[in-house]
mmCIF file as gemmi writes it, N, C-alpha and C atoms, coordinates in Angstrom:
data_model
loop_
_atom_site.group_PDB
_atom_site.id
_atom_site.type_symbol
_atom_site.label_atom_id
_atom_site.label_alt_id
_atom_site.label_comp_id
_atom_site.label_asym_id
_atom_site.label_entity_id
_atom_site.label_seq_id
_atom_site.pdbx_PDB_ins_code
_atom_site.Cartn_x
_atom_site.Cartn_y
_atom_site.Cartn_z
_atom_site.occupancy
_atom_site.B_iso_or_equiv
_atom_site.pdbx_formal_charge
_atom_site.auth_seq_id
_atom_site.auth_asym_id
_atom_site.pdbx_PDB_model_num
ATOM 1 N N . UNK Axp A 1 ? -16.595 25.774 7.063 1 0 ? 1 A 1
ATOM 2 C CA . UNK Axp A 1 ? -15.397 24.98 7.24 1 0 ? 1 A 1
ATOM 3 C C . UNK Axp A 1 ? -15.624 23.612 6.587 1 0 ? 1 A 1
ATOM 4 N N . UNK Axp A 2 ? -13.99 22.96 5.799 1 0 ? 2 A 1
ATOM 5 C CA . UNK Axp A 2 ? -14.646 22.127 5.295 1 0 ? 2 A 1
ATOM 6 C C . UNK Axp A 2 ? -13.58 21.205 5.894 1 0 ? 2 A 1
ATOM 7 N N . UNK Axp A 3 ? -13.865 19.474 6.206 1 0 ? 3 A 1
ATOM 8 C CA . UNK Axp A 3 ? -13.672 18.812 6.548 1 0 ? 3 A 1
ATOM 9 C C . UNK Axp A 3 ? -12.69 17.759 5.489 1 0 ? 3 A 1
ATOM 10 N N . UNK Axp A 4 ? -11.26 17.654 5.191 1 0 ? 4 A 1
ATOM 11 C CA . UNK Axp A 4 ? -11.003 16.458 4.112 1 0 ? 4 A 1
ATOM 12 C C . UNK Axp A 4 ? -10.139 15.34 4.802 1 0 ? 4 A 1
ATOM 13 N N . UNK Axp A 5 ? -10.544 14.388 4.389 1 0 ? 5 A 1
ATOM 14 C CA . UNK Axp A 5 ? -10.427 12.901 4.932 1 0 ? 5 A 1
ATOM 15 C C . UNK Axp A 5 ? -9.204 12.417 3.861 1 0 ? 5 A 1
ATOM 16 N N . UNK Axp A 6 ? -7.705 12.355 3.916 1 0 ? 6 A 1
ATOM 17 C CA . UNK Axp A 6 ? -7.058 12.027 3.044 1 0 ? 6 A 1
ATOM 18 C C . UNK Axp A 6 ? -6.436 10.404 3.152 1 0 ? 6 A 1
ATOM 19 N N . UNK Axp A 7 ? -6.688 9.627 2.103 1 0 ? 7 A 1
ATOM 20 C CA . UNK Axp A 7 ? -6.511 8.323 2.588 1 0 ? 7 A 1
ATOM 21 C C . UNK Axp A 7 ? -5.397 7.799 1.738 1 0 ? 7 A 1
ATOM 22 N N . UNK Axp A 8 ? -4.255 7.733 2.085 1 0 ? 8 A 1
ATOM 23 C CA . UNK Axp A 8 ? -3.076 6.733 1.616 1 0 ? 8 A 1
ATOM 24 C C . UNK Axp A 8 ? -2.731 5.634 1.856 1 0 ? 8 A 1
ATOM 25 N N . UNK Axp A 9 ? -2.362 4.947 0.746 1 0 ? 9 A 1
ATOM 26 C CA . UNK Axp A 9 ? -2.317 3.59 0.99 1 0 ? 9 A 1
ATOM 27 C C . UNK Axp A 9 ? -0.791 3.188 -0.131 1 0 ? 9 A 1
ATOM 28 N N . UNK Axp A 10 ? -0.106 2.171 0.537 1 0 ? 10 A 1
ATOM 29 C CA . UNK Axp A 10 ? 1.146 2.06 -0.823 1 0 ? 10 A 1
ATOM 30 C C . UNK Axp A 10 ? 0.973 1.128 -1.617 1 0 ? 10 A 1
ATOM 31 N N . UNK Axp A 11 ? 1.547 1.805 -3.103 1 0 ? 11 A 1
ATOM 32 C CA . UNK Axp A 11 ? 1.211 0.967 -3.981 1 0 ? 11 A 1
ATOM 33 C C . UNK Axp A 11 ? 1.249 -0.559 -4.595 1 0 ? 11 A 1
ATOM 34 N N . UNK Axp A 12 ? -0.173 -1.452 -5.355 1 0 ? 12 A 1
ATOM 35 C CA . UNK Axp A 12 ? -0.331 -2.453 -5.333 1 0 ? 12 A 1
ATOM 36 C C . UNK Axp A 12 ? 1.446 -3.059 -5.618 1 0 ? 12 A 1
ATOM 37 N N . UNK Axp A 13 ? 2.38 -1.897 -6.09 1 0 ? 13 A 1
ATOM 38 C CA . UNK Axp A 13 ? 3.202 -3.178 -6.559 1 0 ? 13 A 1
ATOM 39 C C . UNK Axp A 13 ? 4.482 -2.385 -5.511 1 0 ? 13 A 1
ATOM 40 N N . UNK Axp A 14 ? 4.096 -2.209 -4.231 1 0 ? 14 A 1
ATOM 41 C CA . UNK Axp A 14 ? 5.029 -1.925 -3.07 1 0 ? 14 A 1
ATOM 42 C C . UNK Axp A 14 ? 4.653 -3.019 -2.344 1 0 ? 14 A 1
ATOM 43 N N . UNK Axp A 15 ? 5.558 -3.879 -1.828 1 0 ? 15 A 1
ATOM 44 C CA . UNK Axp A 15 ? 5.562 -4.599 -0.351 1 0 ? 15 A 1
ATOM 45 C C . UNK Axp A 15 ? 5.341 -3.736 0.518 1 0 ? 15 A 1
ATOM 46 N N . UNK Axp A 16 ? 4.974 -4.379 1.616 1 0 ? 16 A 1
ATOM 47 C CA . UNK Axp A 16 ? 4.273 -4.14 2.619 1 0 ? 16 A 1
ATOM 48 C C . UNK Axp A 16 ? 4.275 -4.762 3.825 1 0 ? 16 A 1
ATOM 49 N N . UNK Axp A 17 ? 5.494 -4.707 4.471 1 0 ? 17 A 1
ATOM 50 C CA . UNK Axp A 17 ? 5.984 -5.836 5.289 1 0 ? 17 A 1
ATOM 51 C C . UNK Axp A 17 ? 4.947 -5.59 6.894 1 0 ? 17 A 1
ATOM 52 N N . UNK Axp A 18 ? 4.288 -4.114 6.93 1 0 ? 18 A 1
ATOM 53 C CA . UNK Axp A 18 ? 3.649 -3.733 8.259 1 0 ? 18 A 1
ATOM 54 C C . UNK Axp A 18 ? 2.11 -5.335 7.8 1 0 ? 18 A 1
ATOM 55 N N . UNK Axp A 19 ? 2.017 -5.01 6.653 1 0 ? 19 A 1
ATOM 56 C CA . UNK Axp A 19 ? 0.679 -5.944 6.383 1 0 ? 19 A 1
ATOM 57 C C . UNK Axp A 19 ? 0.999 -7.173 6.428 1 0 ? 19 A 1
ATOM 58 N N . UNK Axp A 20 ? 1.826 -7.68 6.067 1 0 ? 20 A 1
ATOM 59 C CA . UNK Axp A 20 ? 2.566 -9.066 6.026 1 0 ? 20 A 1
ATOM 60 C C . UNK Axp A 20 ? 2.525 -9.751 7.29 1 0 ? 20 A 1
ATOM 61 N N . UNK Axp A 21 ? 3.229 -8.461 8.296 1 0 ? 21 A 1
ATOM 62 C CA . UNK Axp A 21 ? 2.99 -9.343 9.747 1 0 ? 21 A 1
ATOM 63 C C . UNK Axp A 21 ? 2.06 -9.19 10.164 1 0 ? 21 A 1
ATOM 64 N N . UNK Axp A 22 ? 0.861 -8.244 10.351 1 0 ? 22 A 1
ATOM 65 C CA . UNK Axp A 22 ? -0.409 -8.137 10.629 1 0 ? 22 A 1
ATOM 66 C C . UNK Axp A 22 ? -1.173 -9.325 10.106 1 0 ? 22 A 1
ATOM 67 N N . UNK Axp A 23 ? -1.041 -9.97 8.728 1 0 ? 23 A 1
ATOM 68 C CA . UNK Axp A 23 ? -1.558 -10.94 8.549 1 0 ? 23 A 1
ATOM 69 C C . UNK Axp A 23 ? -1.222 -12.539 8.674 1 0 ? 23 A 1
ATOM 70 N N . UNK Axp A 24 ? -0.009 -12.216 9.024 1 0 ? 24 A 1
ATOM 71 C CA . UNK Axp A 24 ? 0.428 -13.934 10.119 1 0 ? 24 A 1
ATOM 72 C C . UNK Axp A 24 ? -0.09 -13.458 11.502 1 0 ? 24 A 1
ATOM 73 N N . UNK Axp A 25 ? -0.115 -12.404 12.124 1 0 ? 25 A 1
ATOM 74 C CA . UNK Axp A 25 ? -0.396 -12.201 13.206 1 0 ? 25 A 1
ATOM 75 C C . UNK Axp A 25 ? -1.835 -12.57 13.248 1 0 ? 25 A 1
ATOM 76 N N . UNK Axp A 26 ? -2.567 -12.107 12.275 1 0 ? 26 A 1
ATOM 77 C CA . UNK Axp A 26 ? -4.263 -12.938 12.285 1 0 ? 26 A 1
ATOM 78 C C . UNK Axp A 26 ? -4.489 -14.35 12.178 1 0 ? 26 A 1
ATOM 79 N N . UNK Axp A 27 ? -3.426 -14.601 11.321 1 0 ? 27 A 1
ATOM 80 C CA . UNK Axp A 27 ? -3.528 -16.503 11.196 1 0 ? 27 A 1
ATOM 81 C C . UNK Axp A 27 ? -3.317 -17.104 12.664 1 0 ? 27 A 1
ATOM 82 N N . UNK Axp A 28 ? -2.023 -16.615 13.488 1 0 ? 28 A 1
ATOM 83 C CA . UNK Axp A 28 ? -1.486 -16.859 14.3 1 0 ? 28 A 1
ATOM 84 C C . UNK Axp A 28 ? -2.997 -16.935 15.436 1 0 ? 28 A 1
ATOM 85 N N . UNK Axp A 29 ? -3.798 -16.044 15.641 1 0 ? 29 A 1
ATOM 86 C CA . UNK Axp A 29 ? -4.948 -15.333 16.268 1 0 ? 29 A 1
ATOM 87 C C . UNK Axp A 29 ? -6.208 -16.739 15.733 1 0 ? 29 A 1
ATOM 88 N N . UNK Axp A 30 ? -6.053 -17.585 14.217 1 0 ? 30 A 1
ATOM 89 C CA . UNK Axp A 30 ? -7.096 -18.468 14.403 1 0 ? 30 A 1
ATOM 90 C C . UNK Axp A 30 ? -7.818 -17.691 12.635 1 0 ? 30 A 1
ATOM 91 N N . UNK Axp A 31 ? -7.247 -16.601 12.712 1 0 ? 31 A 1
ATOM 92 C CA . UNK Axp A 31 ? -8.239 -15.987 11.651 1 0 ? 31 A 1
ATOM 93 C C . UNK Axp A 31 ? -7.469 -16.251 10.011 1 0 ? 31 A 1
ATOM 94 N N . UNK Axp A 32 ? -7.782 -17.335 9.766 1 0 ? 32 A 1
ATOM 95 C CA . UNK Axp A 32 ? -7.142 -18.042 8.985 1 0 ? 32 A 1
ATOM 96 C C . UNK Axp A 32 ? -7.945 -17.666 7.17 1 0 ? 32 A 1
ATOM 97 N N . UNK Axp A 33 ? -8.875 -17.498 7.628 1 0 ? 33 A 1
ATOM 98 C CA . UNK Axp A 33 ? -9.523 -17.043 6.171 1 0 ? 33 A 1
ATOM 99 C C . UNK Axp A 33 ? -9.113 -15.342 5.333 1 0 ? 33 A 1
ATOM 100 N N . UNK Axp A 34 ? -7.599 -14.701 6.229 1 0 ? 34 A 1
ATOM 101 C CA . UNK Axp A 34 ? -7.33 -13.481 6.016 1 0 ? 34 A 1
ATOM 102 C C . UNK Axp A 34 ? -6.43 -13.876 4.797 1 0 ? 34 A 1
ATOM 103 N N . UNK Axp A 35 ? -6.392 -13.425 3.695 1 0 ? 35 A 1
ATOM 104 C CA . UNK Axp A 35 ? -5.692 -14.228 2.633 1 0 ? 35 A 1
ATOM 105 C C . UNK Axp A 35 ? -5.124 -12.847 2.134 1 0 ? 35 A 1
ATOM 106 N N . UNK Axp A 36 ? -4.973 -11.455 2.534 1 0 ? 36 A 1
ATOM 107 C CA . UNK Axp A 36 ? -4.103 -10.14 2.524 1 0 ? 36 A 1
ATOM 108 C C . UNK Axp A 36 ? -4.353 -9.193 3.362 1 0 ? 36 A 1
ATOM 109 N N . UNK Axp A 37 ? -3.083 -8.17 3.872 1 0 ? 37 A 1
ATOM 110 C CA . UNK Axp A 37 ? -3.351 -7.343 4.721 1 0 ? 37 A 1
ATOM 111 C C . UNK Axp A 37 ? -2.434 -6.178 3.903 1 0 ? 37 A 1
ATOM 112 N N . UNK Axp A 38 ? -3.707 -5.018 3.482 1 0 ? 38 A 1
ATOM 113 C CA . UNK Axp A 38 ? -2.137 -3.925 3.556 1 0 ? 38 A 1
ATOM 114 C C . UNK Axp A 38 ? -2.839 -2.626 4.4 1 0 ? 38 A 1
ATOM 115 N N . UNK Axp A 39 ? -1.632 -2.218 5.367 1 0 ? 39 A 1
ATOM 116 C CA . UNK Axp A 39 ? -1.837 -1.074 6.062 1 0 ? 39 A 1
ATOM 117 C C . UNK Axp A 39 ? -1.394 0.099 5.247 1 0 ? 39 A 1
ATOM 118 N N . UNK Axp A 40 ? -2.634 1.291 5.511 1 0 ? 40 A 1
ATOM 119 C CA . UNK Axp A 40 ? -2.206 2.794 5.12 1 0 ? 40 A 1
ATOM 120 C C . UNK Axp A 40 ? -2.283 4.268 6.079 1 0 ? 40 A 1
ATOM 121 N N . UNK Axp A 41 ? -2.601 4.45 5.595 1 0 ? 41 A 1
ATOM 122 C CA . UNK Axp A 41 ? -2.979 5.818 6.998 1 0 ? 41 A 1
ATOM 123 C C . UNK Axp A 41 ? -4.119 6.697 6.441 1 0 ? 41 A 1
ATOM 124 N N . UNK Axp A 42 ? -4.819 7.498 7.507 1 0 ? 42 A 1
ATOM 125 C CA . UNK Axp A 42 ? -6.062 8.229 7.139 1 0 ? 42 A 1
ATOM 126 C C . UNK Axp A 42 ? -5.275 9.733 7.758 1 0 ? 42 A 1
ATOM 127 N N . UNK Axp A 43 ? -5.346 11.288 7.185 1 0 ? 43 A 1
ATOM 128 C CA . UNK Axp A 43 ? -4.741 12.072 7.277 1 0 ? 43 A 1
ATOM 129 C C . UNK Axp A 43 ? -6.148 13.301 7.1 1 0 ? 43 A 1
ATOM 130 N N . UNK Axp A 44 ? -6.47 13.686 8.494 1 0 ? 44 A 1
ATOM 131 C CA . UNK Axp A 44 ? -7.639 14.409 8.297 1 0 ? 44 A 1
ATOM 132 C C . UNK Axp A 44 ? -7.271 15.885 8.309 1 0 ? 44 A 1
ATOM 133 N N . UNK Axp A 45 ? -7.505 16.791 7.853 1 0 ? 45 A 1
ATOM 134 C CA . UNK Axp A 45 ? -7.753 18.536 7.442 1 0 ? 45 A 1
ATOM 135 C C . UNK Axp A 45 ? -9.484 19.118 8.036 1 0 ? 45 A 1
ATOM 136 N N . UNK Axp A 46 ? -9.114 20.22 8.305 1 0 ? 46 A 1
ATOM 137 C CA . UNK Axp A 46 ? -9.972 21.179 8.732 1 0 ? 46 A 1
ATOM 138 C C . UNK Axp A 46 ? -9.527 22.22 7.828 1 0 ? 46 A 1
ATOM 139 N N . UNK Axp A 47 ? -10.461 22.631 7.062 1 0 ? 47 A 1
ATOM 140 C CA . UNK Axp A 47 ? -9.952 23.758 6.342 1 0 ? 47 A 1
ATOM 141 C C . UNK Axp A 47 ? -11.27 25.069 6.35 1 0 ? 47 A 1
ATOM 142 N N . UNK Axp A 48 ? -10.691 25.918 6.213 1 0 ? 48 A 1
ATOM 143 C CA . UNK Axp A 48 ? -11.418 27.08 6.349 1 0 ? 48 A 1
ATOM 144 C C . UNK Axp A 48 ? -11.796 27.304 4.841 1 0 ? 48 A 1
ATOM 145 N N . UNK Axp A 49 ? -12.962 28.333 4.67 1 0 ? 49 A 1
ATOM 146 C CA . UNK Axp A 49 ? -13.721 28.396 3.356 1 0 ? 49 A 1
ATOM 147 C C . UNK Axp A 49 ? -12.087 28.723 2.461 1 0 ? 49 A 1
ATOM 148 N N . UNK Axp A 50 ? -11.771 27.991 1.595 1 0 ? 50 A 1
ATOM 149 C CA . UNK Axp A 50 ? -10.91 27.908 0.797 1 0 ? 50 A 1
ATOM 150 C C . UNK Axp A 50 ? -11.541 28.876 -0.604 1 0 ? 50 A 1
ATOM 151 N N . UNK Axp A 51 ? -10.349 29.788 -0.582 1 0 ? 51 A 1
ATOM 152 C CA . UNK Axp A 51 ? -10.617 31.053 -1.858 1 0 ? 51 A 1
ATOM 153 C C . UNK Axp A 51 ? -10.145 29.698 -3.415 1 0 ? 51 A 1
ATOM 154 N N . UNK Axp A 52 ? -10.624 30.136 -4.261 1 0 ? 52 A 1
ATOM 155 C CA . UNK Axp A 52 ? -10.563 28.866 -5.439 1 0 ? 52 A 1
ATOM 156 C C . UNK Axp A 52 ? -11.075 27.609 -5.234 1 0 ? 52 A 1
ATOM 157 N N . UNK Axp A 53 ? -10.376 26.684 -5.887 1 0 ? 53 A 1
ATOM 158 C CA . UNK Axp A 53 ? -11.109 25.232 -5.787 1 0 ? 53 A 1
ATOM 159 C C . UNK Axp A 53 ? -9.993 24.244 -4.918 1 0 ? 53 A 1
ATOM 160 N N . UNK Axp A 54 ? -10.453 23.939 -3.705 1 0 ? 54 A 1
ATOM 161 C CA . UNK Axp A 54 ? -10.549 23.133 -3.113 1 0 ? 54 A 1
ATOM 162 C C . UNK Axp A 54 ? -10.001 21.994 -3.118 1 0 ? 54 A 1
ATOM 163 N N . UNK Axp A 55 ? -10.26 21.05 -4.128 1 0 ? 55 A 1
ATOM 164 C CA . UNK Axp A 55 ? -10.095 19.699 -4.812 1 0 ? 55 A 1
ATOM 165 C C . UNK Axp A 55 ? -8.202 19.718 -5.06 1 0 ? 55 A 1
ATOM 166 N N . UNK Axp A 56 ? -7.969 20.972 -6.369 1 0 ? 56 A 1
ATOM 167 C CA . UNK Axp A 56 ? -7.234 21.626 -6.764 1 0 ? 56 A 1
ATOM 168 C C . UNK Axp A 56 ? -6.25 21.772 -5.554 1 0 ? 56 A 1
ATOM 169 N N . UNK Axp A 57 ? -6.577 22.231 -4.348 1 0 ? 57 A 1
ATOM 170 C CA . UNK Axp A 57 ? -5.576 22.581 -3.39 1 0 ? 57 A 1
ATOM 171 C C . UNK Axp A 57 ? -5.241 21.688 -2.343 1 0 ? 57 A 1
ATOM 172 N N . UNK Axp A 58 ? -5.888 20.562 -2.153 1 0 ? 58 A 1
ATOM 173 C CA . UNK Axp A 58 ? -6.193 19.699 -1.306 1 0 ? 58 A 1
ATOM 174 C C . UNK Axp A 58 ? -5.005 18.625 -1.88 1 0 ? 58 A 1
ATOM 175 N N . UNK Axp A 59 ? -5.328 17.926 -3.54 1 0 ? 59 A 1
ATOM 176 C CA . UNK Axp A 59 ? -4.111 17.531 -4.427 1 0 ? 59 A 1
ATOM 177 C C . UNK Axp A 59 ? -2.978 18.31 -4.118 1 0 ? 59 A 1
ATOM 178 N N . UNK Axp A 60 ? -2.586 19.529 -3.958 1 0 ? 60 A 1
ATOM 179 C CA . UNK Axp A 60 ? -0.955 20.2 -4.276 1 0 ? 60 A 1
ATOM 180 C C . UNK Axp A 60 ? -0.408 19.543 -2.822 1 0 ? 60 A 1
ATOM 181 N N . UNK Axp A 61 ? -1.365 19.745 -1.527 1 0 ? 61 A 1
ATOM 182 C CA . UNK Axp A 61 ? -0.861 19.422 -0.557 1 0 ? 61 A 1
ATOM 183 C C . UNK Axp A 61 ? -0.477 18.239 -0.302 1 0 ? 61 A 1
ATOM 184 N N . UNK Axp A 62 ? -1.171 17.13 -1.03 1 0 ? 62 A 1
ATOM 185 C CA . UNK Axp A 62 ? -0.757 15.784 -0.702 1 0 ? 62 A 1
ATOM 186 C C . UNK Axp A 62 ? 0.312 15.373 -1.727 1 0 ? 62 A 1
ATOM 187 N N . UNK Axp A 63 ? 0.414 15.988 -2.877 1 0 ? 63 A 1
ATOM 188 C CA . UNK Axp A 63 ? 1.362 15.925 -3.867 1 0 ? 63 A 1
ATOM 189 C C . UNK Axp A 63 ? 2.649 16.537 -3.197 1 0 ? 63 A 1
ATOM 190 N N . UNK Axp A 64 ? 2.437 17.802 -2.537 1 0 ? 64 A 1
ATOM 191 C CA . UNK Axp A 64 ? 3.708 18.071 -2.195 1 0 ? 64 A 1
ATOM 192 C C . UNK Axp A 64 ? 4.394 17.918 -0.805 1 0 ? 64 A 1
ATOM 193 N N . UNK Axp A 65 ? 3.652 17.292 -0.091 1 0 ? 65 A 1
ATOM 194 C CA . UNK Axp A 65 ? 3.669 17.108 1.518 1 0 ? 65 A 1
ATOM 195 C C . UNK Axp A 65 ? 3.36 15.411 2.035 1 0 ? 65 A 1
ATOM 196 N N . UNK Axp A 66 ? 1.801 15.553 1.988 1 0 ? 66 A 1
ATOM 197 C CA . UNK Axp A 66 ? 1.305 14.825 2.85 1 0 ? 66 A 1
ATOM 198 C C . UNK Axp A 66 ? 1.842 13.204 1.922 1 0 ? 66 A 1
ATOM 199 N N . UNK Axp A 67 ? 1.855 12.999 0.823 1 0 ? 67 A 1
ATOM 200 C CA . UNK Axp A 67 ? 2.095 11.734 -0.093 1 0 ? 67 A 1
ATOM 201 C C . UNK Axp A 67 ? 3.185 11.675 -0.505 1 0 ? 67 A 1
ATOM 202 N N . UNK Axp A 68 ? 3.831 10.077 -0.528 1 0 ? 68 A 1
ATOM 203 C CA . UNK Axp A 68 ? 5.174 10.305 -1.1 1 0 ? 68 A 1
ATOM 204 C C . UNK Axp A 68 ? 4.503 9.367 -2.404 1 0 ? 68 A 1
ATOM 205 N N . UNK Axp A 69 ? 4.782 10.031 -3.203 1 0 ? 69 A 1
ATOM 206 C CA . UNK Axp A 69 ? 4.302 9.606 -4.949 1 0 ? 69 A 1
ATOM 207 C C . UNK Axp A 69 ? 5.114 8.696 -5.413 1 0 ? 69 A 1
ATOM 208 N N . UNK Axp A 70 ? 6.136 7.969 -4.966 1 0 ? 70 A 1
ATOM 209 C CA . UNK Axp A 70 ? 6.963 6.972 -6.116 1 0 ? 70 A 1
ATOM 210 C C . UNK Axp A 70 ? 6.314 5.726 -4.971 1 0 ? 70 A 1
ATOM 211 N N . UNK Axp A 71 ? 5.554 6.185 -4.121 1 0 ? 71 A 1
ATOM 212 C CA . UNK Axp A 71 ? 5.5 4.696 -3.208 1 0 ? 71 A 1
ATOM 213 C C . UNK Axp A 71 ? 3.813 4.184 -2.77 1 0 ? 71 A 1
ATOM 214 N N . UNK Axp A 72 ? 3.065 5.848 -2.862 1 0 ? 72 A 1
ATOM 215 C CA . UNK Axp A 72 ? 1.898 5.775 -1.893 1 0 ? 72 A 1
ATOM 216 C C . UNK Axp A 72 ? 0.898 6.26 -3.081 1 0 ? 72 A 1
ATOM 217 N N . UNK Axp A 73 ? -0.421 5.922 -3.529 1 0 ? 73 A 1
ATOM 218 C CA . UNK Axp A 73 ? -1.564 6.443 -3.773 1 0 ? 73 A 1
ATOM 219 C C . UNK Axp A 73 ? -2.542 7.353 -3.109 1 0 ? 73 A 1
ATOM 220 N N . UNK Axp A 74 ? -2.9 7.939 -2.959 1 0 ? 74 A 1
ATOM 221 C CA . UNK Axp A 74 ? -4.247 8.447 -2.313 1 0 ? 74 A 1
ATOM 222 C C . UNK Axp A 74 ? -5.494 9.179 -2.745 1 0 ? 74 A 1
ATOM 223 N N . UNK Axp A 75 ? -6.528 9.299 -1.962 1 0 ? 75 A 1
ATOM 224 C CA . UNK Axp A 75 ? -7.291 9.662 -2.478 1 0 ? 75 A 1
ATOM 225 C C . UNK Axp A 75 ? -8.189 10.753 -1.255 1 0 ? 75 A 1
ATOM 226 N N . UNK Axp A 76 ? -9.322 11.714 -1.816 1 0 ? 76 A 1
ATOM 227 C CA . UNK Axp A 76 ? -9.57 12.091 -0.478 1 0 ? 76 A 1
ATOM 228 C C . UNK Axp A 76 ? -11.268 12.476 -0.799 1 0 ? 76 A 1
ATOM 229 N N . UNK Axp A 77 ? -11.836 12.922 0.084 1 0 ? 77 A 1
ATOM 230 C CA . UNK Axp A 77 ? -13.025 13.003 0.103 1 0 ? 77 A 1
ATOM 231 C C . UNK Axp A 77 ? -13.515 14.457 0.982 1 0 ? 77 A 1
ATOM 232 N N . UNK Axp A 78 ? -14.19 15.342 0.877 1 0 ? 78 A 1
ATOM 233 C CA . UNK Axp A 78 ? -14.605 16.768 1.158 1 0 ? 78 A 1
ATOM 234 C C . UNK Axp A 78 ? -16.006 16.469 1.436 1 0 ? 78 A 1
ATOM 235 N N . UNK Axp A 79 ? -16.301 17.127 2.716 1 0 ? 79 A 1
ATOM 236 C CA . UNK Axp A 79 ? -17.74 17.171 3.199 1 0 ? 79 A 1
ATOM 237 C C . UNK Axp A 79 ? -17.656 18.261 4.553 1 0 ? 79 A 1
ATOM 238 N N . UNK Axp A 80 ? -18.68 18.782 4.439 1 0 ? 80 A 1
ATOM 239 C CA . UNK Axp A 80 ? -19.152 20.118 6.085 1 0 ? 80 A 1
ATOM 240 C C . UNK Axp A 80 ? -18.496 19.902 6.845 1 0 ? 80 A 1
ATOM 241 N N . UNK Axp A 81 ? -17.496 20.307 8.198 1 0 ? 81 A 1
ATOM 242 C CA . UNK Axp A 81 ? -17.426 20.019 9.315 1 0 ? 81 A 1
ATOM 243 C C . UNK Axp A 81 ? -18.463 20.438 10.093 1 0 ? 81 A 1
């Protein structure tokens, strides 16, 4: 079984208003040396021994599901569960 860690984040030239207030909310808090905040999400899979390649199928799903492509990047990473 294999374990993939899918990490999205929106793109450098998307606002980001969840990060915006997270980072007055740190100033507000004292933590004044925070000079950007952007929030994304982590999207984890359990996958069973996958027939073909992996990599290959892991992309279709976030291409066609898990990522919205005109807004979000991602990337992912495969290791043992």
């Amino acid at each position: 079984m294999k374990r993939v860690q899918v990490y999205v984040t929106l793109r450098e030239s998307v606002v980001d208003p969840q990060g915006t207030a997270a980072k007055e909310a740190l100033h507000n808090k004292g933590f004044n040396n925070v000079s950007n905040v952007r929030i994304g999400k982590l999207i984890e899979l359990e996958i069973d021994e996958a027939k073909g390649d992996l990599d290959a199928q892991v992309k279709e799903m976030c291409e066609q599901l898990l990522v919205n492509r005109v807004i979000e990047d991602y990337r992912f990473v495969v290791e043992e569960a």
